[in-house]
N, C-alpha and C positions, 0 to 999 in steps of 0.2 A: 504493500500500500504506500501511494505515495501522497506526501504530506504539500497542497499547494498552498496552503495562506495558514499562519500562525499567528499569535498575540503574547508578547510575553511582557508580564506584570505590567499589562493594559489598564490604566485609570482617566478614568474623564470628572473633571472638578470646574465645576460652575456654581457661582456664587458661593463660594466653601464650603458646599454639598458636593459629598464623592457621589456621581452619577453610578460610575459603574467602576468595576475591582475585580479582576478577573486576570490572576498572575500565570494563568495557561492557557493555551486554547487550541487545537492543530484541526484543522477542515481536511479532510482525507478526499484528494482529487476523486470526482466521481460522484460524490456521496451529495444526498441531502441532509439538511442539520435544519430542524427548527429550535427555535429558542420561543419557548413558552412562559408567561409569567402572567400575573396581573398588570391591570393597570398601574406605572410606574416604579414597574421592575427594573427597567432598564433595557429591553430588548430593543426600539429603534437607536437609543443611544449609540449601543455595543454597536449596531450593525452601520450606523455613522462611523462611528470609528472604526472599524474593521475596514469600511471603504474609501477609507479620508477625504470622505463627506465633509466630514470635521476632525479636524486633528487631534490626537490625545492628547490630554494631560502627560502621563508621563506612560513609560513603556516602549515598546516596541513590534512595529505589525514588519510582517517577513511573508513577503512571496514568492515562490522558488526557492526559499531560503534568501536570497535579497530582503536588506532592510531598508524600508521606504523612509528616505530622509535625502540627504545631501547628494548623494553620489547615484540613487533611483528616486526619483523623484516622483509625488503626486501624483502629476498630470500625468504621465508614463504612466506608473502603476494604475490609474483609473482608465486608461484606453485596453484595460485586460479584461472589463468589467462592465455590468450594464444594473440598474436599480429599476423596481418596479414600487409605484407607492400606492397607499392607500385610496387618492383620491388620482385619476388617471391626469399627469400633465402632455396635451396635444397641442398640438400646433395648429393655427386656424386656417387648416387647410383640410384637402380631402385625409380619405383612410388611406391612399396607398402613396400620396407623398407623405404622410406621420408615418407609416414602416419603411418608405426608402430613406426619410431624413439623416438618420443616424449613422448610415452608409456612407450619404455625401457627406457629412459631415468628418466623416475618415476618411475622405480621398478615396472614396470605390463608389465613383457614375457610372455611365452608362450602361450597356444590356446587359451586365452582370449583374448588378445592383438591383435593375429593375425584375430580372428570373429570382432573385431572391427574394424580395418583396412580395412576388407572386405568388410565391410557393410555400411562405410565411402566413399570407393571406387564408391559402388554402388551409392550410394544418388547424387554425384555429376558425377554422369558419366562418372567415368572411370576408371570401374571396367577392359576392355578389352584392359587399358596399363598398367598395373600393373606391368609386365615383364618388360618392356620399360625403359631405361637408361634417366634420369632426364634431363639429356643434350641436350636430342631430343626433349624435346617438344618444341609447340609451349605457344606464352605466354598466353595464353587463360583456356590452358592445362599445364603449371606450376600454375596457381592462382589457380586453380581446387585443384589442388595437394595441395598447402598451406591451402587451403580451409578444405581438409579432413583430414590434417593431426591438424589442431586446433581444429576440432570440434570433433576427435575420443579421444582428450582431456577431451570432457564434461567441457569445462571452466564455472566457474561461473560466468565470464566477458568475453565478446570478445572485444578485440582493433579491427579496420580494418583502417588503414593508406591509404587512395586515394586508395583503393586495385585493381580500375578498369580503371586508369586514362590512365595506357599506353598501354589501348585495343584496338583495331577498336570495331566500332559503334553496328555492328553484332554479334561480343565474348563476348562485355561488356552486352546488352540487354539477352542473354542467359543467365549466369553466374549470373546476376542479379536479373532473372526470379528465376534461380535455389536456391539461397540464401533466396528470400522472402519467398519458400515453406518452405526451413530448420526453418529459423528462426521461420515461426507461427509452427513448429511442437515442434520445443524444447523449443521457450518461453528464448532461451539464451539471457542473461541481454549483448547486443551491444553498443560500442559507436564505433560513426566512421568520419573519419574526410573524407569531400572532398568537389570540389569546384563545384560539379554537383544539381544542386538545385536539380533536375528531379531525379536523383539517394536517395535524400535525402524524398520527397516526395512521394515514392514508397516505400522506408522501413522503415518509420521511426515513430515514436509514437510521439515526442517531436524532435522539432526543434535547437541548437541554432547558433545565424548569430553571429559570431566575427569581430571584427573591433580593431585593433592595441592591439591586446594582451586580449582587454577587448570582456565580452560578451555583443550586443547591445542588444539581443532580444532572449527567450527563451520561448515558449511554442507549441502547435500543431500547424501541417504544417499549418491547416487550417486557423488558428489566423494570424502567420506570414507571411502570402502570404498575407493575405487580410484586416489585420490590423496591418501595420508594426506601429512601434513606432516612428521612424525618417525617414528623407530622405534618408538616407547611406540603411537601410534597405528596404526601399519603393526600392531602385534602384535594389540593388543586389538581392530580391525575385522576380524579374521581371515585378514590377511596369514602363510600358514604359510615362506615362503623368504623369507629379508630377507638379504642379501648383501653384505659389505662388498667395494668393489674403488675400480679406476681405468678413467679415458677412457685407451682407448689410443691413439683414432681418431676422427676428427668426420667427416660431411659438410653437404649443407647441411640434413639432415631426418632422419639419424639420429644415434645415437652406440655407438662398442664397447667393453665395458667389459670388462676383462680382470677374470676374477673365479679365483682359485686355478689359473692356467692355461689355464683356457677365455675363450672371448670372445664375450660376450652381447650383440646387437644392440636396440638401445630406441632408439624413437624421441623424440629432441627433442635439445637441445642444450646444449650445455660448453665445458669447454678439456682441452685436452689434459693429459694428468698430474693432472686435476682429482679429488680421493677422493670418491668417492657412495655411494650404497645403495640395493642393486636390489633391489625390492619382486616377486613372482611370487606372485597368491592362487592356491591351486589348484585352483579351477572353471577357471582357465586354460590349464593343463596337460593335453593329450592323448598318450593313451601307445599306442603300436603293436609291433607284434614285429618285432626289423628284419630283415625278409627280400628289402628291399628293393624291395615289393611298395605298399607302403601310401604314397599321394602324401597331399600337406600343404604349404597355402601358407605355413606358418608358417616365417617367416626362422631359426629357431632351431631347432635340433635336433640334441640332444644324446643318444647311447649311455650307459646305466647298467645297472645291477643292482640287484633288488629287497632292499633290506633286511628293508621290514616292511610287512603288511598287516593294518591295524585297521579292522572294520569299525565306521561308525557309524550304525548304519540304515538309512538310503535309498541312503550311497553308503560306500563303503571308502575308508578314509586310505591312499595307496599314497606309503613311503617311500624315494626311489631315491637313489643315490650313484653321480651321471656327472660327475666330478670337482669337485662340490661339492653338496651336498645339497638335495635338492630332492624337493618334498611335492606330489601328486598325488591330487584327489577323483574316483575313477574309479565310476559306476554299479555295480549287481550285476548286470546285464545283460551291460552290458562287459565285465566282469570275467570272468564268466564265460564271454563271448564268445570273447575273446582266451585264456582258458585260463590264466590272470596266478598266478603262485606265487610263494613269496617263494623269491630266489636265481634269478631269471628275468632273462635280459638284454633291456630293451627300450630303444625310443630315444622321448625324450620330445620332446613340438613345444610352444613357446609361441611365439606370434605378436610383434612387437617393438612392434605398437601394445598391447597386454593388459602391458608391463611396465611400472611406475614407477618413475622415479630420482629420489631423495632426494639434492638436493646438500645438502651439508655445508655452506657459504655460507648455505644457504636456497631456496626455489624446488622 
């Protein structure tokens, strides 16, 4: 794997607020990298700085191993690179001079330029407003447009800045669709900032969660959804039961954590009396009516009653209290399968491999 753009003991300080603290960072040629966080985490920051948008505070960005300063400068280093923002910037002309723009403006006119533009056009579909004055589109169809006019770039980097944030639900999932094919065809090294896990977890090769400037957690989606390293992250990857208890009990492959009384079985290992935090997302969670009828390999399984069911679409938020609270993504299928109402007793199963504990130590 080869490493094209780094950061080292990268800091951005404005107004004597450290923005962003981030003393490593290596972008692996190829890969996509989202940087997820709340609202003023620091993710457009970093990605300013990463592109010297804006210059850091202190540290050092290295592309090729080249460190952008004196001897590779800026402007050089930005013609490797193309940015995409949240709110689409066109030019007040048609759609297919805003995709060939960025060409002229590197010195590559004529019919080269323009087969490129074309064929840019095509890939994101909308090759059939080309004529069309930039002004007219809708916002779906300006990001389209930004879209092709970065990638008829061939950047060696793409920035993408919340690029789908100010979509409706139906523009963003298309356009999103559309990007994931581009992206596995050209293998363009992406970083992209935004606050949609779901968005992040559809494109993305490597994860990382920001928290006040810093990065808390960085590796595949898969890791970070399901073994966050703190609470901050267990919460915002959509860990909905996070649990504060103790080891009551070890063996050599699991562990039982007494949590408000109850004692929850996870596998891996502790000490005894050791405080942890027991992570349960609730795709994990299967719920049944206990009749004693409904078998479940799942080592755990706990009796409740339904407090609250909110639906969110495709699945209902089911919230039960079996002596300690615990949050359930049940289908509408199911739902209605089971006959599930709020004030319903059921008994819920999580498996002891689907939990993760957060020791307090670390790990």
């Amino acid at each position: 794997m080869t490493t094209i753009l780094e950061a080292k003991n990268l800091k951005v300080i404005r107004g004597g607020s450290l923005l962003v603290d981030v003393p490593d960072l290596a972008i692996i040629e190829g890969e996509t990298l989202s940087l997820i966080g709340p609202n003023g985490a620091g993710k457009t920051t970093l990605l300013q700085a990463l592109s010297y948008l804006s210059k850091p505070s202190a540290g050092e960005v290295l592309f090729r191993g080249r460190v952008v300063g004196p001897d590779y400068g800026a402007l050089e280093f930005r013609r490797n690179l193309t940015m995409v923002f949240q709110e689409p910037l066109l030019f007040d002309t048609t759609v297919f001079n805003n995709v060939v723009s960025g060409l002229k403006m590197r010195g590559r006119g004529g019919k080269e330029s323009r087969q490129i533009a074309r064929a840019q056009l095509e890939r994101f579909g909308i090759a059939h407003l080309g004529e069309r004055s930039a002004k007219t589109l809708s916002g779906g169809e300006a990001q389209r447009t930004s879209l092709a006019r970065a990638f008829a770039l061939s950047p060696e980097v793409l920035f993408l800045d919340e690029p789908f944030a100010a979509l409706d639900p139906p523009t963003r999932e298309s356009i999103v669709a559309d990007l994931e094919k581009v992206l596995a065809e050209t293998k363009t090294t992406t970083i992209m900032a935004t606050h949609d896990r779901n968005e992040a977890l559809r494109l993305s090769d490597r994860i990382a969660v920001m928290e006040g400037g810093r990065i808390a957690q960085i590796d595949r989606p898969s890791i970070v959804m399901n073994r966050p390293v703190d609470e901050f992250v267990a919460h915002f990857v959509g860990t909905e039961t996070i649990l504060e208890g103790a080891v009551r009990e070890t063996n050599e492959t699991a562990l039982f954590v007494s949590v408000d009384g109850s004692v929850i079985e996870v596998v891996g290992r502790g000490r005894v009396g050791e405080k942890v935090t027991v992570c349960i997302r609730p795709e994990n969670v299967t719920l049944a009516i206990p009749d004693g009828t409904a078998k479940t390999s799942a080592r755990n399984t706990f009796r409740g009653r339904i407090g609250r069911i909110i639906p969110l679409g495709l699945v209902h938020r089911v919230e039960i209290a079996c002596g300690f609270p615990l949050v359930a993504f049940v289908t509408t299928h199911a739902l209605e399968d089971l006959s599930l109402k709020e004030g319903d007793e059921v008994a819920a199963s999580v498996k002891a491999t689907a939990i993760h504990v957060i020791r307090k130590g670390g790990g």
